[in-house]
FIBA-626323 format. One record per residue (C-alpha): residue number from 1; residue in three letters; x, y, z. Coordinates in steps of 0.1 Angstrom, whole numbers. Each point is the difference from the previous one (the first is absolute). Layout:
N
 seq type    xx    yy    zz
 NUM  ALA     X     Y     Z
...
END
This chain:
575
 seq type    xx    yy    zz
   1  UNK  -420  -155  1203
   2  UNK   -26    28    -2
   3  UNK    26    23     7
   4  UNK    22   -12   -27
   5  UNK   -27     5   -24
   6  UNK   -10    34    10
   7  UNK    35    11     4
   8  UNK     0   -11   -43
   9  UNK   -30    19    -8
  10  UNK    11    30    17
  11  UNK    36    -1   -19
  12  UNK   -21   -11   -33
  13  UNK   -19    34     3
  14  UNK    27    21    10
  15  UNK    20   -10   -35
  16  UNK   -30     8   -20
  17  UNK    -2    33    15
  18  UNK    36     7    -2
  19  UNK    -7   -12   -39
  20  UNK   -24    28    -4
  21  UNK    18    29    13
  22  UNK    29   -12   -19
  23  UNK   -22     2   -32
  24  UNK   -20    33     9
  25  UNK    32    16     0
  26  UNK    10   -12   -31
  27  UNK   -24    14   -13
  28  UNK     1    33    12
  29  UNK    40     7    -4
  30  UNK    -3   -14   -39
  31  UNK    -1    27   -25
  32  UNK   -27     0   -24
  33  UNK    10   -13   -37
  34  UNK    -5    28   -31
  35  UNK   -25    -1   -20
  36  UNK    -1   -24   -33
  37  UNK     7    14   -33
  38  UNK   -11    -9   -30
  39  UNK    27   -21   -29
  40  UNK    25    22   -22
  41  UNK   -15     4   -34
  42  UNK    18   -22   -27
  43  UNK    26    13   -18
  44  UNK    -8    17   -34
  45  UNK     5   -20   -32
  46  UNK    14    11   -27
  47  UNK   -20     0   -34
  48  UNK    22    -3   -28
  49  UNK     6   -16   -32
  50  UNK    15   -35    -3
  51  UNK     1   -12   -40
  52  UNK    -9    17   -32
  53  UNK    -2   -18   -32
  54  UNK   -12     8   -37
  55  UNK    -7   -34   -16
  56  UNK    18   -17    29
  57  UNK    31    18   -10
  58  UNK     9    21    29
  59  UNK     5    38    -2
  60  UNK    21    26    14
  61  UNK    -5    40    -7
  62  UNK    35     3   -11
  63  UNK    -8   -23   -32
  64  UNK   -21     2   -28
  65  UNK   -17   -27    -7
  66  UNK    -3   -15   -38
  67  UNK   -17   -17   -24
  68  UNK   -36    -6    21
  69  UNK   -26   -10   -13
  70  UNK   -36    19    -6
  71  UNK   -12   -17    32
  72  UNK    23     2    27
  73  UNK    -8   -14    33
  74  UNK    15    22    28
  75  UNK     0   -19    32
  76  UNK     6    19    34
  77  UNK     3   -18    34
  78  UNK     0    17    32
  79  UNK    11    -3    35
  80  UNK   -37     3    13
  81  UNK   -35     1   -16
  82  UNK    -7    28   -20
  83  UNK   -23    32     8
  84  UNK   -19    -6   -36
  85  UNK   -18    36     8
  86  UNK    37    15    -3
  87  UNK    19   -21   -27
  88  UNK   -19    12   -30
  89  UNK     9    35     6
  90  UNK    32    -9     6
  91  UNK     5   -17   -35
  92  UNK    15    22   -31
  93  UNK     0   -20   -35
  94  UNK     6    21   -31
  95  UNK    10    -1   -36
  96  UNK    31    15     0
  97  UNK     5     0   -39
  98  UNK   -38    17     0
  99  UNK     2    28    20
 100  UNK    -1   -14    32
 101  UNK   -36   -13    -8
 102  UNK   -15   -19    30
 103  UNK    -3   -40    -5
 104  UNK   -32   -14    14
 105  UNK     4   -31    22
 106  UNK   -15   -23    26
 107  UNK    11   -14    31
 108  UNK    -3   -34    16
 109  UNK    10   -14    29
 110  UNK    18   -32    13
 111  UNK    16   -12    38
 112  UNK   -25    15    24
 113  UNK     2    33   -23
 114  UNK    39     0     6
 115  UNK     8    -5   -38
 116  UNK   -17    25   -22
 117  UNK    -2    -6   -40
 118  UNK    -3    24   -29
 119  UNK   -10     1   -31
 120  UNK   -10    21   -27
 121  UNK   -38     2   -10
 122  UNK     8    -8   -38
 123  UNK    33    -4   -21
 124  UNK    26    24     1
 125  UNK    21    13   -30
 126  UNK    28   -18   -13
 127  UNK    34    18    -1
 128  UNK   -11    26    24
 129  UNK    18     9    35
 130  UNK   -23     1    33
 131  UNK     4    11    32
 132  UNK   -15   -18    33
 133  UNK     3    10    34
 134  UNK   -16    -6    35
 135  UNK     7    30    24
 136  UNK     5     2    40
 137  UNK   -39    15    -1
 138  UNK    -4   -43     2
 139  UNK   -12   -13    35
 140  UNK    -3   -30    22
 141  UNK   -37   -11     8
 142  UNK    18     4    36
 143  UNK     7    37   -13
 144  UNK    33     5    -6
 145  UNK    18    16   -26
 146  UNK    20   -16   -29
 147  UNK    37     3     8
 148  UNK    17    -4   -33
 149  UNK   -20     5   -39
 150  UNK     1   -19   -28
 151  UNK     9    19   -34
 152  UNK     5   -22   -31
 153  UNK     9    11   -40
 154  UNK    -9   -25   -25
 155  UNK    -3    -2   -41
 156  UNK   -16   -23   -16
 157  UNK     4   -22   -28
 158  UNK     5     0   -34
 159  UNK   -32    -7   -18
 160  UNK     6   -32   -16
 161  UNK   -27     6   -28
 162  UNK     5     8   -39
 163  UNK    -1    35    -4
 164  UNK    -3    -6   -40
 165  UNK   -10   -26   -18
 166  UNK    27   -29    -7
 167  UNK    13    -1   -36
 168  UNK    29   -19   -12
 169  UNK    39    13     8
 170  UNK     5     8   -36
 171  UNK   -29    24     0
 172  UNK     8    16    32
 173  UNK    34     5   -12
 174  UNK   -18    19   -29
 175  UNK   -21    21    25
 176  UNK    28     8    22
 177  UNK    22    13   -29
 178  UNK   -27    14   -17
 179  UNK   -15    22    29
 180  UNK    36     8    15
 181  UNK     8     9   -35
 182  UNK   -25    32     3
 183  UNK    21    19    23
 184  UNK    26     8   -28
 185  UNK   -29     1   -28
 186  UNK   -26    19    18
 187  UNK    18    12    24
 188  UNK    28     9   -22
 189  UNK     7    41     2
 190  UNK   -18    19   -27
 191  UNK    27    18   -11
 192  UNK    26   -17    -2
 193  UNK    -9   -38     2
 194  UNK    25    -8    27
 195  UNK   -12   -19    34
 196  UNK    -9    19    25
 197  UNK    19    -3    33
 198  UNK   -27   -17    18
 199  UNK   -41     1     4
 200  UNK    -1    24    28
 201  UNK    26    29    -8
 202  UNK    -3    32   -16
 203  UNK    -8   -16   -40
 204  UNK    28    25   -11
 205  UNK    27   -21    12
 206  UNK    10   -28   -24
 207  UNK    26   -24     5
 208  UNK    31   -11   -27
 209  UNK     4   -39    14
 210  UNK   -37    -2     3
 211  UNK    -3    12   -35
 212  UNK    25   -30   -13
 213  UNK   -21   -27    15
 214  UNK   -33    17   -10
 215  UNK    13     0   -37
 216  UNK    14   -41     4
 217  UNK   -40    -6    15
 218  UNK   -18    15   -34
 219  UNK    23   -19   -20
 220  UNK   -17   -30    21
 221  UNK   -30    19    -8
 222  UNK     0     1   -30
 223  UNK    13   -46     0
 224  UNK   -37    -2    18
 225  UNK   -23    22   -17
 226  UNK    -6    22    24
 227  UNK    13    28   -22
 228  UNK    10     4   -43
 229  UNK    33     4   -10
 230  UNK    -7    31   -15
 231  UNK   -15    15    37
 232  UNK    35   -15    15
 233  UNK    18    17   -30
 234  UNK   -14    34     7
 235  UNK     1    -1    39
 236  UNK    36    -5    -1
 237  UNK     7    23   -22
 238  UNK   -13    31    17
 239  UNK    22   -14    27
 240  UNK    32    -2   -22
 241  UNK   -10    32   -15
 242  UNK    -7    20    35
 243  UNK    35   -14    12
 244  UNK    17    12   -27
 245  UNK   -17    32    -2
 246  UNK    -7    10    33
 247  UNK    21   -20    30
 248  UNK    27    17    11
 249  UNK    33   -25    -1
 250  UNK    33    -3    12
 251  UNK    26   -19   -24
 252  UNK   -32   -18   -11
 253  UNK   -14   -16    34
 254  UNK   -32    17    10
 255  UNK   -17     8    33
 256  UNK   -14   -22    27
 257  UNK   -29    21    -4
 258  UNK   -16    22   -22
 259  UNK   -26    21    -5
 260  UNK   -22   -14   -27
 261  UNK   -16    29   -12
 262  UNK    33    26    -4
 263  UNK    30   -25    -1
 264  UNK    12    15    29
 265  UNK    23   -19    28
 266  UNK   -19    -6    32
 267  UNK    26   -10    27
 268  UNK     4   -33    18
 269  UNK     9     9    34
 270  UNK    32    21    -6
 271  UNK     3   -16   -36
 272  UNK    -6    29   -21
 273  UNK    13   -12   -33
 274  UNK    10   -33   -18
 275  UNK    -7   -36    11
 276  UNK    21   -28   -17
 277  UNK   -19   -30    13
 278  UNK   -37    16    -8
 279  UNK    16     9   -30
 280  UNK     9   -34   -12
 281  UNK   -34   -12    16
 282  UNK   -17    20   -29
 283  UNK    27   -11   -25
 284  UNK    -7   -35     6
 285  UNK   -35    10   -12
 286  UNK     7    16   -26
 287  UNK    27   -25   -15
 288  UNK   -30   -24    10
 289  UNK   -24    16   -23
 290  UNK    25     4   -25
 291  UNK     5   -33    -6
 292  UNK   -36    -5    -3
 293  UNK   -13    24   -26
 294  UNK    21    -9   -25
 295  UNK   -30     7   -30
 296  UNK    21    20   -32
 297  UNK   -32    28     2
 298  UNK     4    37     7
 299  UNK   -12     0    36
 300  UNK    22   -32    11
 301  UNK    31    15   -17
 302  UNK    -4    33    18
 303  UNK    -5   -18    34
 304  UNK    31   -21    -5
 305  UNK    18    31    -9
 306  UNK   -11    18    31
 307  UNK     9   -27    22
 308  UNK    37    -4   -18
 309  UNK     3    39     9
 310  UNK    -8    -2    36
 311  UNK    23   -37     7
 312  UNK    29    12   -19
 313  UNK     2    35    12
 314  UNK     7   -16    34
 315  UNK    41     7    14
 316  UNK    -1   -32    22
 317  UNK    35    12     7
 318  UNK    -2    29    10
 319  UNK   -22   -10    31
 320  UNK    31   -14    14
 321  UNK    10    36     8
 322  UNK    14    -1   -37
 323  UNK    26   -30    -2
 324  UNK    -3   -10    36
 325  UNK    10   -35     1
 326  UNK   -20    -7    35
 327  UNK   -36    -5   -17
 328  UNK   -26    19    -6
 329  UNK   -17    28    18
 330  UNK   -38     0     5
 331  UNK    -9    35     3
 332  UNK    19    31   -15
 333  UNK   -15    36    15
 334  UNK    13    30   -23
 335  UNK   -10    25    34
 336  UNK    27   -13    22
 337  UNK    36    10     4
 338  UNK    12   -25    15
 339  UNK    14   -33   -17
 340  UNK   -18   -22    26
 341  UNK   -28    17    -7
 342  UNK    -3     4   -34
 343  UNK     7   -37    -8
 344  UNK   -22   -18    28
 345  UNK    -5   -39     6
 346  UNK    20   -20   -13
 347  UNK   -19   -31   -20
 348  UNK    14   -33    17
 349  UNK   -14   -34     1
 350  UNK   -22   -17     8
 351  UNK   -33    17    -8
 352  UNK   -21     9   -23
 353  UNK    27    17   -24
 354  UNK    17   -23   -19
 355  UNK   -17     8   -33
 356  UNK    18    36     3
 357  UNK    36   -15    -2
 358  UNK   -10   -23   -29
 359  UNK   -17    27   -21
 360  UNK    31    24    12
 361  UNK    22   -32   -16
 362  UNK   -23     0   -33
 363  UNK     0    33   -12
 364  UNK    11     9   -36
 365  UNK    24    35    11
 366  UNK     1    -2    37
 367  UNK     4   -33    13
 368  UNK    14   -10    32
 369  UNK    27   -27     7
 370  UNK     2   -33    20
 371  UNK    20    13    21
 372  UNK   -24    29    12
 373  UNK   -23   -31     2
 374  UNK    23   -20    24
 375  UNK    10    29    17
 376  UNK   -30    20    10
 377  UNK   -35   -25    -5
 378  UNK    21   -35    11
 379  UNK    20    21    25
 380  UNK    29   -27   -10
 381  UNK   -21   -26    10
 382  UNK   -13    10    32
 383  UNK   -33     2   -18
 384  UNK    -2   -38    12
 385  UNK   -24   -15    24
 386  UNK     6   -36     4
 387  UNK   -22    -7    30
 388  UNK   -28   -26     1
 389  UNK   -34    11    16
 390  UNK   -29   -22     7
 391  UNK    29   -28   -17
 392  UNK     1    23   -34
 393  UNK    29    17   -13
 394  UNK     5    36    -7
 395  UNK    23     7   -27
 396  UNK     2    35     1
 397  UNK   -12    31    23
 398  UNK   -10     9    34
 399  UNK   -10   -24    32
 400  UNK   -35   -19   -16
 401  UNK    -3    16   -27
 402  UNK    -8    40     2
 403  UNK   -32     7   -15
 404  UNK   -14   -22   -31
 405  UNK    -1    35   -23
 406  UNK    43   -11    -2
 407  UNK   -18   -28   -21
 408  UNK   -23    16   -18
 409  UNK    12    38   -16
 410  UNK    34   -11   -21
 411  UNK   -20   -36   -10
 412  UNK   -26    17   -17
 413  UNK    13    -1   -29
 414  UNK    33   -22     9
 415  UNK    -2   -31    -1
 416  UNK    16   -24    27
 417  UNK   -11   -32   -16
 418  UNK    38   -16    -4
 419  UNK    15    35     6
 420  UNK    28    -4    22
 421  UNK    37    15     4
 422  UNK    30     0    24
 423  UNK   -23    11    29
 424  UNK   -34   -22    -3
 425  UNK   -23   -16   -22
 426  UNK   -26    29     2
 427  UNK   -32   -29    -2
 428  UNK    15   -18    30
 429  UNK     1    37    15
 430  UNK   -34    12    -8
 431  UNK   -16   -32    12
 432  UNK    23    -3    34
 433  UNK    -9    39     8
 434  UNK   -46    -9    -9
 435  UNK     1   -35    21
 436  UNK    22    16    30
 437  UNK   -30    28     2
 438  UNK   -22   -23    -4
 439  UNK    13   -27    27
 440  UNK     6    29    23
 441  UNK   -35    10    -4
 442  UNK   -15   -33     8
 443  UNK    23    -7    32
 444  UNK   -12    35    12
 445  UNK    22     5    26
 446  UNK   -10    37    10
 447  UNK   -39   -16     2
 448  UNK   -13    23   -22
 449  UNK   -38    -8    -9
 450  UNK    -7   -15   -30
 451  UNK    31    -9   -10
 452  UNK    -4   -33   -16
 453  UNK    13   -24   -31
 454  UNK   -28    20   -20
 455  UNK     5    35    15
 456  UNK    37     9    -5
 457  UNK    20    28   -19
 458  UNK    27    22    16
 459  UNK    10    28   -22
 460  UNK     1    40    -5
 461  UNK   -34    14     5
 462  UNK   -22    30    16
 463  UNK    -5   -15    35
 464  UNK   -25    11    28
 465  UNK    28    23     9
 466  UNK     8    12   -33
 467  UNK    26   -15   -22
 468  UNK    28   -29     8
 469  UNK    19   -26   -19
 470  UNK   -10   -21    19
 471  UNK    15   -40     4
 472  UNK     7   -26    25
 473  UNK    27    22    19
 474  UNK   -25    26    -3
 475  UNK   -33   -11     7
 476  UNK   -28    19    16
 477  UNK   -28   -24    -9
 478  UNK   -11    15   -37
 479  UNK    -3   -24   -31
 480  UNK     4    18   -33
 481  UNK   -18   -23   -22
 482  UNK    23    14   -29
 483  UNK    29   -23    16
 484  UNK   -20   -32    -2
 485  UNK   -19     2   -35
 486  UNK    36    14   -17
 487  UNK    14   -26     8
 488  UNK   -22   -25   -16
 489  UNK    33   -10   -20
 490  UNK    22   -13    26
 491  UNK   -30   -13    25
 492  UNK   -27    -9   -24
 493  UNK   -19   -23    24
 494  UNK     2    21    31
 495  UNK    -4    38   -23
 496  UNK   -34   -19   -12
 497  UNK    -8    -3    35
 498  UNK     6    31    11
 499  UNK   -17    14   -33
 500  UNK   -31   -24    11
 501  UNK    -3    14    35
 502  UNK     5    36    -8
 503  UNK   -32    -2   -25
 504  UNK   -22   -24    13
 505  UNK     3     0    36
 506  UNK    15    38     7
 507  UNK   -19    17   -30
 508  UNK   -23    20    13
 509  UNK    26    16    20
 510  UNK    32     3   -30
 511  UNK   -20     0   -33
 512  UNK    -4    34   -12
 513  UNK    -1    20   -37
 514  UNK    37    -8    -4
 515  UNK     2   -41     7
 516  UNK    20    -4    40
 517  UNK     2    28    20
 518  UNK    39     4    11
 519  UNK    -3   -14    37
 520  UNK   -14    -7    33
 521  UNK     6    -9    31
 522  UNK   -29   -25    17
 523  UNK    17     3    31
 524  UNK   -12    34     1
 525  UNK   -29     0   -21
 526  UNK    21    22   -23
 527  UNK   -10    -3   -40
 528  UNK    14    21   -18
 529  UNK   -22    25   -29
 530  UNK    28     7   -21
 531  UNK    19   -16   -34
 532  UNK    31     9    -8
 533  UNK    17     1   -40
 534  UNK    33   -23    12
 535  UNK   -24   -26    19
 536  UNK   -25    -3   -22
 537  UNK    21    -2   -30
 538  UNK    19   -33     9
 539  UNK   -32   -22     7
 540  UNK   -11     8   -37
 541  UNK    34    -5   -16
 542  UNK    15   -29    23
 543  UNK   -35   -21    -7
 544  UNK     5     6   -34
 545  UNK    34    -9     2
 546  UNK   -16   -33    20
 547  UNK   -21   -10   -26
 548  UNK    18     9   -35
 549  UNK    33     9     9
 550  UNK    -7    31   -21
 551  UNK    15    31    14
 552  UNK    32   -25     6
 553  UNK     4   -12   -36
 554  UNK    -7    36   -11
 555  UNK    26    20    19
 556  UNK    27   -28    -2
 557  UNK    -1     0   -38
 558  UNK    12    36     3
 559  UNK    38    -2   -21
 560  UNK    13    30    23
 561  UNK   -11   -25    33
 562  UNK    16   -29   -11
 563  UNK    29    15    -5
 564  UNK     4    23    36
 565  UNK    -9   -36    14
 566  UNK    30   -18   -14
 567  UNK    23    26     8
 568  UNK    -9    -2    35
 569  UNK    10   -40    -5
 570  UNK   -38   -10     1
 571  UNK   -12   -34   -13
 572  UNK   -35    -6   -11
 573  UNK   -17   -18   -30
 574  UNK   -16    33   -11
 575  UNK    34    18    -4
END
């Protein structure tokens, strides 16, 4: 048994040391493990810009931004928290519209300093463009660089306030005519007494249309008191007296434009002699005034003598290239060889023309026939519309409309109350052509700012480019505010309106020596400084016409009118 037992032990102890040498060399054969190294540095994150709003309303750089108010809110959130050392010199926010003028603001700070605000220190302007940017000089509080910038364009709003005091419709009706009214009376050329062309020209150049519808407004004068008779009297007849005397004229029809101190013909683009339709522009005047000063003294006598002279001595014929049966021809240029070139434009309907047939058909010695009528303004009919827009029917002319002047220039002094004949009833026309404009204005589909039910008017005007006709097939944002407030006839409520706006709310920006001035464009900030004779002239008379039917009842009682109408196969209670 003891020999068992030792024989165990000895076994026991040889398997421990076996066990230990097995280990030992373990542990010498094993290769030794490398060294730790330290974690990979997290990746870097990007610091960029997530949102940008003005007002809540989220902005783009490729958009300007309208109609904000004088304490906009721009709110900036960012993909990490803001290095506040670095954003401030990386804002820019300036007054574009004053010279890049810097706009004071403060910051604050929302979402662990993730969202940045920013506001201006006090009230900014209204109607003025700004500028607001945040650079890449922006960085993370982890320090890294801004990725992408912010850049935002923004205008304002309209100032809402009363730039005048509010007086009743009736007497701003009396201002506006009254101060518009100034541009033919003390603007009028020294010389001669005809319009100048327009505000901003040369002062030598006066223009023959302009002239008729200056003459028609101191008539309307002379109906409110702004003038005497006897100042009217003697205006117009150094105009009748310097046409006769001094104008250069072609079968009777003067120049587009003249020179108002020599008589001299200043050309109209390559128009360098006689213009039928600003011919019958001033003739309308005159037969206008005619009617008017009717007194049996010495001075009245003379004038209506003058004014006989100049409408009768006027071959309507022969400005269809002398017999022509096709219509009438606008321009006639004695320099040219050419026949093309001699007789240029051919006056077809619809536009602004139509008074230059009908005077053509009511001349004493040199009147035109319906068929010249038919043929060359109603091109045989083709001079119908018939298309509905905004659910109102066109009767007449191009698609909506064409510029509202077509309604204004021949209806001056013609009357379209219950004037109709084969081709339309010219009040259904008139009105169509001024609610189209102004419908098209209010749906706004090009997004022009300001557009509105009270901001409309689509017609031909100096623009921020230079000079347009313009309309709703040719509309680059400017409202003409001659297109809304001569048409007070057709569109009383919404001219009114318009009128309203213009003075009130707009006034410190288009009230000037000479009533409107002749455009602008909010979309660009674009107001115009000029007036011109053939813009400002149809707000005096077409108000007047608005309120007293004056002008109307004056040059419709003309014998020689009535009678041209009826030939043409006109209707109308005044004929």
């Amino acid at each position: 048994m003891a020999e068992t037992k030792n024989r165990q032990n000895n076994f026991t102890a040889f398997l421990c040391c076996l066990a230990l040498v097995v280990i030992t060399f373990s542990a010498c054969t094993k290769k030794p493990s490398a060294p730790s190294q330290p974690p990979p540095p997290p990746a870097s994150k990007s610091f960029q810009i997530q949102r940008q709003t003005i007002n809540s309303q989220t902005f783009n750089s490729a958009k300007t931004v309208f109609g904000i108010n004088v304490n906009p809110v721009i709110q900036i959130s960012f993909s990490d928290k803001v290095d506040k050392n670095s954003l401030a010199s990386a804002i820019t926010y300036t007054n574009k519209t004053n010279g890049n003028s810097n706009v004071p603001f403060s910051i604050s700070y929302q979402n662990s300093d993730s969202t940045v605000i920013i506001s201006p220190s006090k009230a900014i302007n209204f109607l003025n463009e700004y500028s607001f940017s945040i650079s890449t000089l922006a960085k993370s509080a982890t320090g890294n660089s801004l990725s992408n910038r912010s850049d935002l364009i923004f205008v304002t709003q309209i100032d809402s306030t009363d730039k005048y005091a509010q007086i009743s419709d009736s007497a701003l009706l009396d201002l506006v005519q009254k101060q518009t009214f100034k541009y033919f009376w003390d603007f009028g050329h020294p010389v001669s007494g005809m319009a100048r062309e327009r505000s901003n020209g040369d002062n030598e150049t006066v223009t023959t249309g302009g002239t008729g519808f200056g003459i028609m407004s101191m008539i309307a004068a002379v109906h409110r008191g702004f003038i005497t008779r006897q100042d009217a009297v003697n205006r117009i007849g150094t105009i009748t007296n310097f046409l006769l005397t001094k104008c250069e004229r072609w079968h009777g029809a003067f120049a587009h434009w003249i020179n108002g101190s020599t008589g001299a013909t200043i050309p109209f683009g390559t128009n360098n002699g006689a213009d039928i339709v600003e011919t019958s522009f001033l003739v309308e005047g005159l037969l206008t005034a005619r009617q008017y000063f009717d007194n049996n003294n010495t001075n009245e006598i003379a004038l209506r003598d003058s004014i006989n002279s100049i409408w009768n001595a006027v071959d309507w014929k022969w400005f269809t290239q002398n017999g022509n049966a096709n219509g009438l021809y606008w321009q006639y240029n004695p320099s040219y060889s050419n026949t093309s070139d001699i007789w240029s434009i051919p006056v077809t309907g619809w536009n602004e023309a139509l008074i230059t047939y009908i005077l053509g058909a009511s001349s004493r010695d040199h009147a035109i026939s319906k068929s010249i009528y038919d043929n060359g303004w109603a091109r045989s009919g083709a001079i119908k519309n018939g298309n509905s827009y905004y659910n109102i029917l066109l009767p007449l002319g191009p698609n909506l409309g064409g510029p509202l002047f077509f309604a204004h220039y021949s209806f001056l002094g013609l009357n379209p109350n219950q004037l109709s004949d084969q081709y339309a009833n010219y009040w259904d026309q008139n009105t169509a052509h001024s609610k189209i404009n102004y419908q098209y204005c209010v749906y706004n589909p090009n997004q022009f700012y300001g557009y509105s039910n009270l901001c409309w008017g689509l017609t031909a005007s100096d623009d921020n480019k230079g000079y347009d006709a313009h309309s709703p097939t040719n509309d680059d944002g400017v409202i003409s505010p001659t297109a809304a407030i001569s048409s007070i006839p057709y569109t009383p409520t919404e001219s009114m309106n318009g009128l309203r706006f213009f003075y009130y709310k707009l006034g410190d920006k288009l009230w000037g020596d000479y009533g409107f001035v002749d455009a602008f464009n909010l979309s660009q900030l674009w107001f115009a400084s000029s007036f011109l004779a053939i813009d400002q002239g149809p707000q005096i008379v077409m108000i007047e016409n608005y309120r007293s039917g004056l002008l109307w009842n004056l040059f419709m009682s003309c014998p020689e009118v009535k009678q041209g109408l009826r030939s043409l196969g006109f209707s109308s209670p005044s004929i």
